[in-house]
C-alpha positions in Angstrom: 89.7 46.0 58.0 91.3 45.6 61.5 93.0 42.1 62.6 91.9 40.8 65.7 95.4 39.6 67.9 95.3 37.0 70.6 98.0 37.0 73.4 101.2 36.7 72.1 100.8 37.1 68.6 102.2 39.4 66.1 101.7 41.8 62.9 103.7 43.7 60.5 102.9 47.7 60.2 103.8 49.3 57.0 102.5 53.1 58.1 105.1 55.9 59.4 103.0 56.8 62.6 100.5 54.5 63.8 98.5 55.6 67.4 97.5 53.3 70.3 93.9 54.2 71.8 92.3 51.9 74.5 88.7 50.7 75.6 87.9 50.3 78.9 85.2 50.6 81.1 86.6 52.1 84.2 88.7 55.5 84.3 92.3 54.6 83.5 95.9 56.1 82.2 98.0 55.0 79.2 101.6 55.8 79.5 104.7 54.3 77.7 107.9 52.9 78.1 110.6 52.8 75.6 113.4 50.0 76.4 116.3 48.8 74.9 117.5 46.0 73.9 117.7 44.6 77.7 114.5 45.5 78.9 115.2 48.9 80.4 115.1 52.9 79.8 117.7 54.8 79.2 116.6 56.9 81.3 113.7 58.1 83.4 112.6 60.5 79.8 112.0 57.4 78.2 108.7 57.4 79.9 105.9 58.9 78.6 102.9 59.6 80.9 100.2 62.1 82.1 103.1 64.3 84.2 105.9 63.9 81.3 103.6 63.0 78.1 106.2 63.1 75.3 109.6 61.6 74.5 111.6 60.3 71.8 109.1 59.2 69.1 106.1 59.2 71.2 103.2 61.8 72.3 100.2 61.3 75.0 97.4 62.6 73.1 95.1 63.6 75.4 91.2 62.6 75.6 88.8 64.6 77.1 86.2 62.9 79.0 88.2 59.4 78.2 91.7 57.7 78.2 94.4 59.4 76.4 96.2 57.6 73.4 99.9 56.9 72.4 101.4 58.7 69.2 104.0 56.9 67.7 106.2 58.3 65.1 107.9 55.4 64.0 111.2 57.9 62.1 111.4 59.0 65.9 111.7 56.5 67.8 115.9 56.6 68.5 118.0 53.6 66.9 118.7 52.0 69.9 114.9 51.5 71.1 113.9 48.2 70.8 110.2 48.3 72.2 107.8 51.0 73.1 105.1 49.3 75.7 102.1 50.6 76.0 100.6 49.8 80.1 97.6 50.5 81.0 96.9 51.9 84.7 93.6 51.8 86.9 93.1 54.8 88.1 91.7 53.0 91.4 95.0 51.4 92.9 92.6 49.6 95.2 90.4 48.0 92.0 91.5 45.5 89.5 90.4 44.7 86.1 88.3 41.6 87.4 85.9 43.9 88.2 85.2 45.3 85.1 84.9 43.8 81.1 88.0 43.3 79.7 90.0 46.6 78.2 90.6 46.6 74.3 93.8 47.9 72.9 94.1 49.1 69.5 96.5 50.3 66.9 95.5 53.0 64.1 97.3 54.4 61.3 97.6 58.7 61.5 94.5 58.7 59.1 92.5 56.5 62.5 91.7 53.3 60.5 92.1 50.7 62.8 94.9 48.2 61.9 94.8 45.8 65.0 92.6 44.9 67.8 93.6 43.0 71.1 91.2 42.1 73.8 93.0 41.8 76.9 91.1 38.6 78.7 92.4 36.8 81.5 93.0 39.1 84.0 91.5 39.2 87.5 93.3 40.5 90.4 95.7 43.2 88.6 95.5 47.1 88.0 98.2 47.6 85.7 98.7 45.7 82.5 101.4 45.4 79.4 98.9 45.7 76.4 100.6 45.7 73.7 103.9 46.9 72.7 105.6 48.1 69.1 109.1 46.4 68.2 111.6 46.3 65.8 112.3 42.9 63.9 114.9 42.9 61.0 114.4 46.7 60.4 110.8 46.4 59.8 107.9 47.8 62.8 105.7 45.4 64.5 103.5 45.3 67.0 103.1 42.5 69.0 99.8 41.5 71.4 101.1 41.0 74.8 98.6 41.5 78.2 100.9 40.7 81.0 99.6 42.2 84.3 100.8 43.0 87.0 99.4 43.0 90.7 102.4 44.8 92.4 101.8 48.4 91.9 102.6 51.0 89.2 106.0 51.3 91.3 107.1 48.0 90.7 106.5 47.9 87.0 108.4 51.0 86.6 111.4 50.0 88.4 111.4 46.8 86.8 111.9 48.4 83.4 115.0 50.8 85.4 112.6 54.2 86.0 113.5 55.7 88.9 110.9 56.4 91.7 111.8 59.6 93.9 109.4 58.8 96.7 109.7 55.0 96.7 108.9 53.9 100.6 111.6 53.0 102.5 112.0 49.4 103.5 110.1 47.7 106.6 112.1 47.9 109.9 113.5 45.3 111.5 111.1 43.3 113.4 112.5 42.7 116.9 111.3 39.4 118.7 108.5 40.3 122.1 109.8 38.6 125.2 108.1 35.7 126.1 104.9 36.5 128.4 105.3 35.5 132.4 102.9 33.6 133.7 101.8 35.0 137.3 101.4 32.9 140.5 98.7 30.9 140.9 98.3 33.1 144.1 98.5 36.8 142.6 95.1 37.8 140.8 94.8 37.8 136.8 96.5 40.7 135.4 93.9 43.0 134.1 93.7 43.1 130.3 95.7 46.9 129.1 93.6 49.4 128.1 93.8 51.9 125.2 96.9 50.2 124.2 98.1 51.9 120.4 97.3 48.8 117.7 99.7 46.3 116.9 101.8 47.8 113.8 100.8 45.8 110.7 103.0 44.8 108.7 104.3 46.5 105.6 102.6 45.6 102.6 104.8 48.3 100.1 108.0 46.4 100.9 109.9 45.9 97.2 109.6 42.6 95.9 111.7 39.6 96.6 113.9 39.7 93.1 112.1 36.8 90.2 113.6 33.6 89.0 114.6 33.5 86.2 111.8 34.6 83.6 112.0 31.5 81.3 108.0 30.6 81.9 107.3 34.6 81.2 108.2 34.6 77.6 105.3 35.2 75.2 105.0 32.3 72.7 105.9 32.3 69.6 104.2 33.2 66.6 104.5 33.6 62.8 107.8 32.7 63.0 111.1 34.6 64.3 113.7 35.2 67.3 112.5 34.6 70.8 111.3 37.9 72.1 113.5 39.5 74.9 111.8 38.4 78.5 109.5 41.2 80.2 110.1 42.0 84.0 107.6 39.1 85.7 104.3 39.4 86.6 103.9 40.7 90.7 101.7 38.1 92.8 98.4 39.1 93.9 99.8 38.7 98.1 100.9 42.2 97.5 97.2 43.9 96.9 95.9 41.6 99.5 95.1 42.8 102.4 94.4 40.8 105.5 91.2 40.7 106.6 90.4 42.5 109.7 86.7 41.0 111.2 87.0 40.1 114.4 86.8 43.3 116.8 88.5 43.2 120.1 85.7 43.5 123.1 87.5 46.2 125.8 86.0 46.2 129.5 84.8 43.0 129.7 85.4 41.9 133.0 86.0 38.5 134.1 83.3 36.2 135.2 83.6 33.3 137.3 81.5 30.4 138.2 78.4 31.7 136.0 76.9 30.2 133.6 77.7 30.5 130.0 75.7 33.5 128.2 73.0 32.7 125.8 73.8 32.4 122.3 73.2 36.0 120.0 70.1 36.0 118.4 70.8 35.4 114.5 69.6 38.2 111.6 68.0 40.2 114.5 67.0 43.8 112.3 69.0 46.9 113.2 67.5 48.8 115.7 65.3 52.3 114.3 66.9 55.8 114.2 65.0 57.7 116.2 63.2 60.5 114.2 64.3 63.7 114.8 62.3 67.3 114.4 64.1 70.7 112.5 64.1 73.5 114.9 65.3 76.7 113.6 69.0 77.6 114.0 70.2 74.5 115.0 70.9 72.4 111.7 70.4 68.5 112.7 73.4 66.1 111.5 71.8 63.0 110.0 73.2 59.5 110.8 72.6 56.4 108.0 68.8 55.7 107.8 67.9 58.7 110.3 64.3 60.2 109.3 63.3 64.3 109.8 59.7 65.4 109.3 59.8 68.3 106.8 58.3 70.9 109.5 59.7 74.1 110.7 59.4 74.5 114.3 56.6 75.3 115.5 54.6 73.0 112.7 54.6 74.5 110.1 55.1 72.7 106.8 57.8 73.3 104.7 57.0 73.8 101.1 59.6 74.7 98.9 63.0 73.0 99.9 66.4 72.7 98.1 69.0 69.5 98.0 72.4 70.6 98.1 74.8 67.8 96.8 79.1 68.5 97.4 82.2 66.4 97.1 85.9 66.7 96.8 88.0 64.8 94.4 90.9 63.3 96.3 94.2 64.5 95.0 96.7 61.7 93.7 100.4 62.1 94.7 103.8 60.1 94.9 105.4 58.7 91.8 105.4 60.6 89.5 104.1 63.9 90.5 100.7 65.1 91.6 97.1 65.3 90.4 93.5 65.2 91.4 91.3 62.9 89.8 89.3 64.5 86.7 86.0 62.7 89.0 82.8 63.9 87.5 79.8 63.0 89.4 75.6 63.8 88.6 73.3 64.6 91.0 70.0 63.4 90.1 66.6 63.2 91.6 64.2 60.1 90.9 60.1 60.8 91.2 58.3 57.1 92.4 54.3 56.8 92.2 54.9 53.6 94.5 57.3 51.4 92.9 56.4 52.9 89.6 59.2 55.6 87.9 57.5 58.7 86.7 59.7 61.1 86.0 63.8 62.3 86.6 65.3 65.5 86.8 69.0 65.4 85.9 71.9 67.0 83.9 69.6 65.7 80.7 66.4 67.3 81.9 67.4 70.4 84.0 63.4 70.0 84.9 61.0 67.6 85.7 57.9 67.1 83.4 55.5 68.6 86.2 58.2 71.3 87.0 58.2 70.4 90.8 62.0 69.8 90.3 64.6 71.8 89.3 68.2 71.1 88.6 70.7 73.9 89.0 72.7 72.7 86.6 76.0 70.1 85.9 79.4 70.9 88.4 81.7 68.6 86.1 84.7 68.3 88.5 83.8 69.2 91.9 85.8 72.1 92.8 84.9 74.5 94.7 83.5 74.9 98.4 80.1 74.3 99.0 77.4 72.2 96.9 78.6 71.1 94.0 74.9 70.5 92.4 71.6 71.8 93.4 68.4 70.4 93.2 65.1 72.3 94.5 62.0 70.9 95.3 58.5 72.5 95.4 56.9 70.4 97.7 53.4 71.8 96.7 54.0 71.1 93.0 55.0 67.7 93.2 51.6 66.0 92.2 49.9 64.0 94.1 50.2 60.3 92.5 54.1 60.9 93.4 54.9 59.4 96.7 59.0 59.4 96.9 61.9 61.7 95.6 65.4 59.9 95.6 68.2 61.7 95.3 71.1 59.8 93.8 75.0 61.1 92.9 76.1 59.0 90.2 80.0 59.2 88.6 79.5 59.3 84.5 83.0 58.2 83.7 82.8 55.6 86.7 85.6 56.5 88.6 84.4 54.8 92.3 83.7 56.9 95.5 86.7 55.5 97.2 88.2 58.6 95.2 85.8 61.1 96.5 85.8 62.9 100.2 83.6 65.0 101.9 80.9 64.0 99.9 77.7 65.4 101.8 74.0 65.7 100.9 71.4 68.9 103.0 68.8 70.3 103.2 68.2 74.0 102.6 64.8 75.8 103.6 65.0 77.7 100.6 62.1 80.7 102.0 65.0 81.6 104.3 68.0 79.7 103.0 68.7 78.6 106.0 70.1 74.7 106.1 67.8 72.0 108.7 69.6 69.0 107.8 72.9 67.4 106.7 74.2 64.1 106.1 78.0 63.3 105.5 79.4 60.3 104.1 82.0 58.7 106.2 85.1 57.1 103.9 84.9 55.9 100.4 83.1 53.0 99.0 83.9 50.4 95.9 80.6 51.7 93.9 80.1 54.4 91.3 76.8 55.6 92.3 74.8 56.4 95.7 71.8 56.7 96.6 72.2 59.9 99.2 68.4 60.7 100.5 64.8 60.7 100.0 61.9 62.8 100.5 58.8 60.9 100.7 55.0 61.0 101.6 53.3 59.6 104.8 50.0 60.5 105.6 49.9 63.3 103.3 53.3 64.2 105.3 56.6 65.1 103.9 59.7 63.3 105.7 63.4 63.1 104.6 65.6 59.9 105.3 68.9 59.7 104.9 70.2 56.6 102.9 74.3 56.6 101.9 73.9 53.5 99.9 76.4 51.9 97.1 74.9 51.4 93.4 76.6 50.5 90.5 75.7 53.2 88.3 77.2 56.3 85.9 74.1 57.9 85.4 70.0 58.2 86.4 69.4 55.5 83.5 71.5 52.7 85.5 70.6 54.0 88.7 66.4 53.9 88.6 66.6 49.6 88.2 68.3 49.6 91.6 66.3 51.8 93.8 62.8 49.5 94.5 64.7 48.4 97.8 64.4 52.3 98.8 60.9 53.0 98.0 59.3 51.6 101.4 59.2 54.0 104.1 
């Protein structure tokens, strides 16, 4: 029977090797740190994470399709290692664990019977967190529950605890004062506003951080009895994930007005104006703007009837640190059959075919790689019967890693008679959502038309996604 820890507290182990696994909703790395006495590695092998994953006493086990875990041999951990800390990192530098349930850490014996249990609560703006760490007291192992985050950046935590970082950036230059602006003659006209001038330079947000007070208010309280635990490097502020807010846009070529009257006010929650529909004409593929609409007719009228929806994306490679990577980002093409606003059927990785067998899935691209579409999905427009009024295509990431690490995700359209491509719609930069809703072929007038969509969901799979899509269904 597992104990249940709350934040500071702490628990004897009496096993030889005992692992640390963790639960969390959003894709994430475990990594270690052993420190002495003072807080600090020895050196930078005393780290243990997915680019170095053993050292002295400890072993990332990896996890396929989840987070890895921490092996800890307790006979192997050297004398003079006071602490092993186990941190968990978002893999989303730009997210934080607000946006997600809290993570769990636990701690098994070799045999996988869980010993202790910590739910990390309380955090909001950080992505990296202290979860726990094994210590030494008296001779004896413990393992103490302790859920400090940080908001500063996997850099900073590392350096605090005397890791070296090879590619740290260098510090901000110098800011040198702008002369004082000269105000003209009344005489001489207005100086005309400068065009095409290069953005001011914004400040530097990486800058290291200005070195803590002394870490009295950090230490963990006590429990159960015992010395005063050594202090842990202190927490980063949230100023340095910040960023400013950028939503005013400057208005260039405006030219002065005088002795006019003042314009009348913007008209408030006025719609967007219509994409203008546009027709497929052979050899000339048409590049498809957000909510842009195509009538599913080959020039010269005719109706296309068996089409194929070619889904692609790149995962965006990770690098600095510690070494390089690319994301293990495995996303699900999936296409959604609507009688109205009524869900009928779904062809995904789950069901390579719909029920009618109108749509076929080509089958599941787990990582990506590769040029060209990553997942297939063909349509047979004649097949599809005739209650069903709407076909959504979707791309949904099943172990919720966000778009904002995907690029050159794209969705098109392939005449599959000739295999010749009529439409394509790119998605421009990454979005905080781990699902979207890329395009939909739908019915007007006994009519097949295509829209493009590009919207956000929150979603890692068809099951999640189908709730969200009524706002799509009207033409």
């Amino acid at each position: 029977m597992s104990v249940s820890l709350a934040k500071g507290q702490n628990g004897p182990l009496d096993v030889s090797d005992v692992v640390v696994s963790v639960q969390l909703a959003a894709a994430a790395d475990l990594s270690a740190l052993l420190v002495t006495s003072n807080g600090k590695v020895r050196s930078d092998a005393d780290f243990v994470f997915f680019n170095q994953p053993t050292g002295p006493g400890v072993q990332l086990v990896p996890n396929p399709g989840g987070i890895a875990s921490l092996r800890v041999s307790l006979a192997g951990v050297p004398a003079d290692i006071e602490q092993v800390r186990a941190v968990i990192t978002l893999d989303d530098a730009s997210s934080n664990f607000g946006r997600t349930a809290a993570p769990t850490a636990r701690v098994s014996d070799a045999a996988g019977n869980v010993l202790y249990e910590y739910v990390i609560d309380g955090l909001t703006t950080e992505s990296i967190v202290i979860a726990l760490e094994v210590y030494r007291r008296q001779g004896a192992w413990k393992v103490r529950a302790v859920g400090q985050g940080y908001a500063g950046g996997f850099a900073a935590l590392v350096t605090d605890h005397g890791v070296s970082v090879d590619d740290a950036p260098p510090p901000p230059p110098t800011p040198v004062a702008a002369p004082a602006p000269i105000t003209p003659p009344s005489s001489v006209a207005p100086t005309p506003p400068a065009y095409n001038q290069p953005p001011q330079q914004q400040p530097s947000y990486n800058a290291p951080p200005v070195p803590p007070a002394p870490p009295a208010y950090n230490q963990p309280p006590a429990y159960n009895q015992g010395p005063t635990p050594p202090a842990y490097p202190p927490a980063q502020q949230p100023a340095y994930n910040q960023q400013p807010t950028y939503n005013q846009q400057p208005t260039y070529n405006q030219q002065p007005t005088y002795n006019q009257a003042p314009p009348a006010p913007p008209v408030q929650n006025q719609p967007p104006a219509q994409q203008p529909e546009v027709s497929l004409v052979k050899g000339r593929p048409v590049s498809l703007t957000k909510g842009q609409k195509v009538t599913l007719r080959k020039e010269g009228g005719v109706a296309l009837t068996m089409i194929q929806m070619g889904l692609g994306w790149d995962p965006i490679k990770k690098s600095g640190l510690f070494g390089s990577r690319t994301a293990d980002v495995d996303l699900d093409a999936s296409a959604l059959l609507y009688a109205d606003g009524n869900l009928v059927d779904v062809c995904y990785y789950g069901q390579l075919t719909s029920k009618d067998g109108s749509v076929r899935h080509m089958g599941d691209n787990l990582t990506g790689d590769g040029d060209g579409d990553d997942e297939v999905m063909l349509v047979d427009l004649q097949r599809v019967p005739a209650h069903v009024t709407t076909v959504i295509f979707t791309v949904t990431s099943y172990r919720g890693h966000t778009f904002e690490q995907v690029s050159n995700a794209f969705c098109r359209l392939v005449d599959s008679t000739t295999n010749s491509e009529l439409a394509r719609y790119t998605l421009q930069g990454g979005m905080a959502f781990t699902g979207m809703v890329m395009a939909k072929v739908y019915r007007v007038n006994g009519e097949w038309k295509l829209q493009a969509i590009g919207e956000g969901i929150q979603a890692k799979h068809a099951g999640e996604a189908a709730p969200q899509l009524g706002r799509f269904l009207t033409a």
